[in-house]
DOLUM-661162 format. One line per field, with one value per residue (C-alpha): residue in one letter; x, y negated, z negated. Coordinates in steps of 0.001 Angstrom, whole numbers. Layout:
BEGIN
resn = A, ... $
px = X, ... $
py = Y, ... $
pz = Z, ... $
***
This chain:
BEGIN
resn = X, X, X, X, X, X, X, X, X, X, X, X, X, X, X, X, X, X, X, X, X, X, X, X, X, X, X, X, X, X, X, X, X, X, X, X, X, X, X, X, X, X, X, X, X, X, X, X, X, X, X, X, X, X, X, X, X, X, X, X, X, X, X, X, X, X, X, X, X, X, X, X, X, X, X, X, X, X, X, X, X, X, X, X, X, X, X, X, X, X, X, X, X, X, X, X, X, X, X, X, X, X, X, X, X, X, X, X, X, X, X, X, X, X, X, X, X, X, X, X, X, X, X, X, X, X, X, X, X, X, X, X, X, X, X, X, X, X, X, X, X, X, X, X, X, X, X, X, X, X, X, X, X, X, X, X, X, X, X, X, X, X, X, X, X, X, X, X, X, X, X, X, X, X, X, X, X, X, X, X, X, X, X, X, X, X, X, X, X, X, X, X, X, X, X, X, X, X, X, X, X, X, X, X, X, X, X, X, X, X, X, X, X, X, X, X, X, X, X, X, X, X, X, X, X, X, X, X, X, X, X, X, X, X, X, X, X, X, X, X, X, X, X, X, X, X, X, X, X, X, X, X, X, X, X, X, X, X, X, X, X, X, X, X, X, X, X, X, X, X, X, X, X, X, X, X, X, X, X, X, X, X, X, X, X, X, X, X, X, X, X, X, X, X, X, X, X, X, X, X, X, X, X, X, X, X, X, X, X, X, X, X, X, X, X, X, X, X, X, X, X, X, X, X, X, X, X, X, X, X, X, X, X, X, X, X, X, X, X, X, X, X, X, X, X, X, X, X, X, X, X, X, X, X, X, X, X, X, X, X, X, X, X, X, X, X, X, X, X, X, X, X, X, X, X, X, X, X, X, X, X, X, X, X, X, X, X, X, X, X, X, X, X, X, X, X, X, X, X, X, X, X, X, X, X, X, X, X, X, X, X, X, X, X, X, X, X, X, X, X, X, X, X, X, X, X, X, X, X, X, X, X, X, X, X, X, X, X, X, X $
px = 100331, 101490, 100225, 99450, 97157, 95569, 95219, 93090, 91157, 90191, 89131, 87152, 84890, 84803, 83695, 80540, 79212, 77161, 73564, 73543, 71038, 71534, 70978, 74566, 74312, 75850, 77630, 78705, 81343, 81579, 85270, 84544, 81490, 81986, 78649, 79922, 83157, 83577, 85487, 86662, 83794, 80950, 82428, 82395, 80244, 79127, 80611, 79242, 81881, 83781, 81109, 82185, 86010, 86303, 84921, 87318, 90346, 90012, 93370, 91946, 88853, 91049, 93471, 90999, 90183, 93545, 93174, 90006, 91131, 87527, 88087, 84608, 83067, 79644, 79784, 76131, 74946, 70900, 71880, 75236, 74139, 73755, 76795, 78994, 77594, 76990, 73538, 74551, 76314, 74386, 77177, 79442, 82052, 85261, 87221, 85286, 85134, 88732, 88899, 86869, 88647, 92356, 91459, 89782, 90482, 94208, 93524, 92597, 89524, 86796, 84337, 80591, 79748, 76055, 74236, 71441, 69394, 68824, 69902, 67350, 67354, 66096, 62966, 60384, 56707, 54184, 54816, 58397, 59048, 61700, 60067, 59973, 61705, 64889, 65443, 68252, 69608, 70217, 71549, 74013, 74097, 75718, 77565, 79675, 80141, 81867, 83923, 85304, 85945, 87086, 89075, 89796, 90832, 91620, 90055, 88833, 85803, 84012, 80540, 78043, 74474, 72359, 70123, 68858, 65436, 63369, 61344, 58965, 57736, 57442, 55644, 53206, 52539, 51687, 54919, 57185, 57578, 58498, 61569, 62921, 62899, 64949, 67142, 67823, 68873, 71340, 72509, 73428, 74680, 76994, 78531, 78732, 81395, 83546, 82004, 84103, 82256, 79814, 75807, 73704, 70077, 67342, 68666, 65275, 64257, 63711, 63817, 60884, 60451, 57826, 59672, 63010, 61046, 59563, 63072, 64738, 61709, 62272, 66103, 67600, 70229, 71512, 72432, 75603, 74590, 71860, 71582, 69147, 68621, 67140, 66905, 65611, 62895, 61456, 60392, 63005, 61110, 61288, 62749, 66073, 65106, 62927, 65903, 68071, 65985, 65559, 69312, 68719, 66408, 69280, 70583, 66957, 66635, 70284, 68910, 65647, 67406, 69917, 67046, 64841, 68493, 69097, 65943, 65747, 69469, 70506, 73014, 75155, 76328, 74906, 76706, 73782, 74959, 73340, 73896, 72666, 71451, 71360, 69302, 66671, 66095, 64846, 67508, 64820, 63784, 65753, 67426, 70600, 71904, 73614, 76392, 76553, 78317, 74270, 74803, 78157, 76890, 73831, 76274, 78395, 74792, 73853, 77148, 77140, 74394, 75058, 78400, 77242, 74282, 77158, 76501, 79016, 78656, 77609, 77524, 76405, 74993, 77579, 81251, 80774, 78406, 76616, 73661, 74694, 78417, 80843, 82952, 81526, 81089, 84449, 86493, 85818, 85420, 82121, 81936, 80570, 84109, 85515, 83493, 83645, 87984, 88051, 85792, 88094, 91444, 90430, 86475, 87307, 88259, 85464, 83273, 82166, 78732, 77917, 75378, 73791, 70872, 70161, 68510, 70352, 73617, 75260, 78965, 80603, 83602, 85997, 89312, 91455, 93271, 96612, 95197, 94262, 91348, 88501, 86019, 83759, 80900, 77688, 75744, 72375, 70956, 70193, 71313, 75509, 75408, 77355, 78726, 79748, 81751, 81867, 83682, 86855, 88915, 88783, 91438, 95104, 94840, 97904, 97603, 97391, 94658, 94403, 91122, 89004, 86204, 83501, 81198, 79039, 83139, 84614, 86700, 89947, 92549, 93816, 94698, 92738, 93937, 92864, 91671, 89465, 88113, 87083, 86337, 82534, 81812, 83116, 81388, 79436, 78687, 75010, 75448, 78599, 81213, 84562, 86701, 89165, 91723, 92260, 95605, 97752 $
py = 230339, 232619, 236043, 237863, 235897, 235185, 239113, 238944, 236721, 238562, 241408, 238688, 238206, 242204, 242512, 239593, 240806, 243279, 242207, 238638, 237606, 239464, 236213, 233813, 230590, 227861, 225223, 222407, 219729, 216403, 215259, 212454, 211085, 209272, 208158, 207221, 206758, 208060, 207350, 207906, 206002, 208949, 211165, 209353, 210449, 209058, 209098, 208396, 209975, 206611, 204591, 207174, 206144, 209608, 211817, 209595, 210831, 214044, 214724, 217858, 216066, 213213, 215317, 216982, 213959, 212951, 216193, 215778, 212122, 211099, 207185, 205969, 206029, 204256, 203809, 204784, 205752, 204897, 203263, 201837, 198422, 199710, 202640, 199400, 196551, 195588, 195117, 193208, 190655, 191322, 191279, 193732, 195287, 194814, 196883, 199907, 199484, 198522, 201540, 203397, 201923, 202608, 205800, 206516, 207097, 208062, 208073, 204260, 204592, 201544, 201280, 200211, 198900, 199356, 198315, 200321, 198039, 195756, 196460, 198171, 194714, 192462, 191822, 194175, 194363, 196625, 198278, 198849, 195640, 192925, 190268, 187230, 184733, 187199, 186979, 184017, 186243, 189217, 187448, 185772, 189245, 190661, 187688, 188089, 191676, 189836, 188023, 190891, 193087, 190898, 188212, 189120, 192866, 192111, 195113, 192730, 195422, 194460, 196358, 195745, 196673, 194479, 197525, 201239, 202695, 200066, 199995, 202368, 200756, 197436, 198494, 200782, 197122, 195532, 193069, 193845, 190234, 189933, 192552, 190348, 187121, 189167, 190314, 186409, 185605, 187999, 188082, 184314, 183850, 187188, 185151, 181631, 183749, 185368, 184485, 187202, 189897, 191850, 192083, 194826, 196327, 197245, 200519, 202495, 205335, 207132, 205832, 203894, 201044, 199296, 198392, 197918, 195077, 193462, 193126, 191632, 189638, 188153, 188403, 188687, 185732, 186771, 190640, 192355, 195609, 198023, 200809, 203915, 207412, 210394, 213555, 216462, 217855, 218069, 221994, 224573, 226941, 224937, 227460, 227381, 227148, 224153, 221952, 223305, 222075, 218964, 217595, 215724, 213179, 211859, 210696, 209023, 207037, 205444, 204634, 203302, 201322, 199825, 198562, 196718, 195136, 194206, 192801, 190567, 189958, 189891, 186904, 189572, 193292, 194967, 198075, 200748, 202623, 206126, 205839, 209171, 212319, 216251, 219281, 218227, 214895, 216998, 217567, 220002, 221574, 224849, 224378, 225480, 225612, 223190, 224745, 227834, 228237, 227146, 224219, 223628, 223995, 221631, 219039, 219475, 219231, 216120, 214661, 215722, 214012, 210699, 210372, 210816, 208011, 206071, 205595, 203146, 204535, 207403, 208583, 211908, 212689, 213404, 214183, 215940, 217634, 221186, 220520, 218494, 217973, 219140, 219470, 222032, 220836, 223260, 221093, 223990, 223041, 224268, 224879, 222011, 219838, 221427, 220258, 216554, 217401, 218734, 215500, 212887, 215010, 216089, 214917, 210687, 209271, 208966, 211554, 212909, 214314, 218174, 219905, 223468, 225355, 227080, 224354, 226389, 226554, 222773, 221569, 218359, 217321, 214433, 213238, 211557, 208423, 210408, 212093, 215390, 217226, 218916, 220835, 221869, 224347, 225222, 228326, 227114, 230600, 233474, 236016, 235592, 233575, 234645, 231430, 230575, 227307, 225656, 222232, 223087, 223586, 219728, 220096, 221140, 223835, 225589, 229318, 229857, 227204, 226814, 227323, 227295, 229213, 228794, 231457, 233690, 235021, 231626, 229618, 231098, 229356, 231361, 230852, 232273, 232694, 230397, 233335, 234730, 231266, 230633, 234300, 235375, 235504, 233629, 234907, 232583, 234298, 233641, 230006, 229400, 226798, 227205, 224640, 224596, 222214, 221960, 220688, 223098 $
pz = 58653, 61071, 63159, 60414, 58845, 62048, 61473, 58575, 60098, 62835, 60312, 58032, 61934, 62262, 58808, 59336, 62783, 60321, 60362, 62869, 64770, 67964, 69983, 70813, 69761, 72486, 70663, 72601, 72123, 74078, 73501, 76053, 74258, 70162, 68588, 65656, 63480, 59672, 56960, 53855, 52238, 54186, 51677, 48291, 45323, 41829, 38231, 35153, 32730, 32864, 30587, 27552, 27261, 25194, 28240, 30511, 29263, 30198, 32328, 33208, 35205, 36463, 38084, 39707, 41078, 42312, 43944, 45243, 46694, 46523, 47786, 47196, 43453, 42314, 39014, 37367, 34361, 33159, 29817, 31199, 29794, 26339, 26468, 27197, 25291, 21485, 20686, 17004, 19383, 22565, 24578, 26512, 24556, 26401, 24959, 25702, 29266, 29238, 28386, 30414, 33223, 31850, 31691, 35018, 39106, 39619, 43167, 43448, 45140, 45892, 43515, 43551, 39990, 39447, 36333, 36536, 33927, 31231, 27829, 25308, 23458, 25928, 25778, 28083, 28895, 27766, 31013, 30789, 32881, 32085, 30247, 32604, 29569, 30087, 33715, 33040, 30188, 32144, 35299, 32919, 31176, 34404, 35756, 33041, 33933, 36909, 34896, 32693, 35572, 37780, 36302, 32604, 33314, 37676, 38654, 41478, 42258, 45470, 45709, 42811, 42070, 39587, 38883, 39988, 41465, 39481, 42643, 41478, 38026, 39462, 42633, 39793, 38230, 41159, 40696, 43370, 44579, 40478, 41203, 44210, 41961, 39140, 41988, 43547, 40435, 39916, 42827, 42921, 38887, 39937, 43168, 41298, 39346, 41888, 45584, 47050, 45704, 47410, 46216, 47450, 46484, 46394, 45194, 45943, 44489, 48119, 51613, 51225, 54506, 53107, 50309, 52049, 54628, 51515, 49270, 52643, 52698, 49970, 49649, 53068, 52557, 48863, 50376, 51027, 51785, 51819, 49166, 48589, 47321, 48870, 46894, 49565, 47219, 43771, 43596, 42847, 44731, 47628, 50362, 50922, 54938, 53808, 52132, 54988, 57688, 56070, 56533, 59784, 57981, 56325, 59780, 60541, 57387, 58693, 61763, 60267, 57929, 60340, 62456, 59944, 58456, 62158, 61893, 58889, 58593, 62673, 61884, 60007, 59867, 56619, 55788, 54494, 51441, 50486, 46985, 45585, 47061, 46273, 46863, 44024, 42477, 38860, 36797, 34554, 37509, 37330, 40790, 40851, 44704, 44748, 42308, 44965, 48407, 49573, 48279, 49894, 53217, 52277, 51945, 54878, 57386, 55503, 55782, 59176, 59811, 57801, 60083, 63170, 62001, 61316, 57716, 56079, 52733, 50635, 47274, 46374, 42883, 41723, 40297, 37005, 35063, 34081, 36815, 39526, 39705, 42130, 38894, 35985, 32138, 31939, 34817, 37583, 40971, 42405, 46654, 46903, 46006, 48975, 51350, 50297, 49843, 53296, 54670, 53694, 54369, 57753, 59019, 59180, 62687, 65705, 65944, 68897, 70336, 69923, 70850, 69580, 70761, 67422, 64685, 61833, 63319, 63754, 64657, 63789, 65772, 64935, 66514, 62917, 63722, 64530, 67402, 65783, 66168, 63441, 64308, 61156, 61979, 59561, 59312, 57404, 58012, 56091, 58665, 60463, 63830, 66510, 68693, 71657, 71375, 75444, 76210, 74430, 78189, 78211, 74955, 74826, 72011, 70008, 70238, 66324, 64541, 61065, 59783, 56310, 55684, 52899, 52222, 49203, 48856, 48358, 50043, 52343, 53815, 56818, 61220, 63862, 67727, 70089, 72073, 68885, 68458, 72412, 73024, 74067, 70094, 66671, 63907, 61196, 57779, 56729, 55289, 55835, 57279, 59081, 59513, 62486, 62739, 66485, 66885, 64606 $
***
């Protein structure tokens, strides 16, 4: 990339000053002062096309992913138990999820294998609950899960979940406690099968503390890890300011979490694993933002956030499909795979403290583990932001940077001077994100 793109660049700034708030916003980086580090697992998402060995083969979607180099998948699907088991043998149909798994993940990543229930044809409640007589029957029903995975097809996978947001029903029935026992049982059939494996729950619905004390009440020696889901609203006519200003709280419920694991489980570091979360938890809803260049730069606050909180892992909802997915039904990336393909490429390494004076403007800064330097900055405004970036003196900087830019135009790939970049005013489009890689 050489001067003349730098060129175009400089006219792509001209061209947004139109309409900005007439007010410079002072961003601030501290490259003396990490809070956190990231890593390939901040930026990992969920999948669901694996359980349908048919859907799986789709070389168009799986290149994408090699492309994408997503390195963190959670495998989830509602009806995963039944998609992948036989219910005239009641018993999981290995072949299928052979399959499934042949035909998945070119780029290796770790997976977290959640069973998100019992099968259809164990015995329930009138309520919807698992019938107490089948609690050994579906702890054996997932320890052999174990087995299959781990030792009859070596996939060795690590991070499992024994179910998904059942949190709700059972705290509607008054038989939480009941939830816990279901879980202890799991949880300790799973490990008599492969001990190295790691357990985690209670998979809640929402960041919920009441129920998170309560399941390590209960549980606190038979977990791994911590998982959740947060979905930022319900109403598709929520505001787009409303869901934008929302994005720090994904940084508090890390630091809420962390304390009350500290608290239960101080013996022992529990890594805390967001394990869905999007612009709108209703897939019927209507909302489609997060398929637009708005939703893009939704992401890259809440990752933002979740780094600096020093998440260990997160999942968003999810890879593919026509309402959510950073993939289309038709195997197009959306804005929002750009984001997460830029965070694991180019946002894992320390990150260090920044500061703006604007709410809707926001920087994250990270030095990578060669020495190199990132600086991503987001727009979550309506109206351009003019900037004034200070603290970048402290930094040896080449005189072209490369830089990416994601906007309502797409996504460009160009350089931009040093002096451009450090001058009295860089240019934001209204929500936006530019990316600048600091060291050339």
């Amino acid at each position: 990339m050489g001067v003349s793109t730098a060129a175009a660049a400089s006219l792509w700034h001209t061209i947004s000053q139109v309409h900005q708030d007439t007010k410079s916003v002072r961003v601030s980086v501290d490259w003396q002062t990490s809070i956190a580090k990231s890593t390939a697992n901040t930026f990992g998402s969920n999948d669901y096309e694996i359980t349908t060995p048919e859907r799986a083969r789709d070389s168009a979607y799986q290149k994408l992913l090699s492309e994408l180099n997503i390195k963190l998948i959670r495998i989830h699907h509602g009806e995963l138990s039944d998609r992948w088991s036989n219910p005239a043998t009641k018993t999981w149909d290995i072949a299928k999820i052979k399959a499934g798994y042949d035909a998945s993940y070119p780029q290796k990543p770790i997976i977290i294998q959640n069973i998100g229930s019992w099968a259809k044809w164990m015995q329930q409640t009138p309520d919807g609950l698992l019938h107490p007589k089948e609690y050994d029957n579906y702890a054996a029903f997932c320890a052999e899960l174990v087995v299959i995975l781990n030792q009859r097809l070596s996939r060795k996978i690590l991070y499992w979940e024994p179910f998904n947001e059942q949190d709700v029903r059972y705290h509607k029935a008054g038989k939480l406690d009941e939830l816990w026992v279901i879980y202890n049982k799991v949880a300790q059939a799973m490990k008599a099968k492969d001990p190295k494996i790691k357990i985690g729950g209670p998979v809640l619905t929402w960041d919920e503390t009441s129920r998170l004390t309560s399941f390590l009440q209960s549980c606190a020696s038979n977990v791994d890890f911590i998982s959740w889901h947060r979905y930022a609203s319900g109403d598709a006519n929520d505001s787009t300011d409303k869901i934008m200003a929302y994005t720090p709280n994904y940084g508090q419920q890390v630091r809420e979490f962390r304390a009350i694991a500290k608290k239960y489980i101080p013996q022992r570091h529990i890594p805390l694993l967001l394990g869905e979360y999007n612009i709108n938890y209703s897939w019927e809803s209507g909302e489609k933002r997060q398929n637009t260049h708005i939703g893009a730069v939704w992401f890259a606050s809440v990752l933002k956030h979740l780094a600096e909180a020093g998440v260990d892992m997160a999942t968003s909802w999810h890879l593919k499909d026509g309402i959510y997915g950073m993939i289309d039904s038709e195997n197009r990336l959306r804005p929002a795979a750009s984001v997460f393909a830029w965070g694991v490429k180019y946002l894992t390494g320390t990150v260090m403290q920044t500061k703006s004076d604007r709410s809707s403007v926001e920087a994250m800064a990270v030095i990578n583990a060669d020495g190199k330097r990132s600086l991503l900055l987001i727009n979550k405004s309506a109206k351009p932001a003019e900037l004034t970036l200070t603290g970048m003196s402290k930094i040896k900087l080449p005189n072209i940077l490369p830089i990416f830019y994601l906007n309502a135009n797409g996504v460009q790939n160009t350089s931009i001077t040093q002096q451009l970049l450090l001058g009295k005013a860089f240019n934001l489009e209204a929500y936006s994100l530019a990316l600048v890689r600091l060291s050339g």
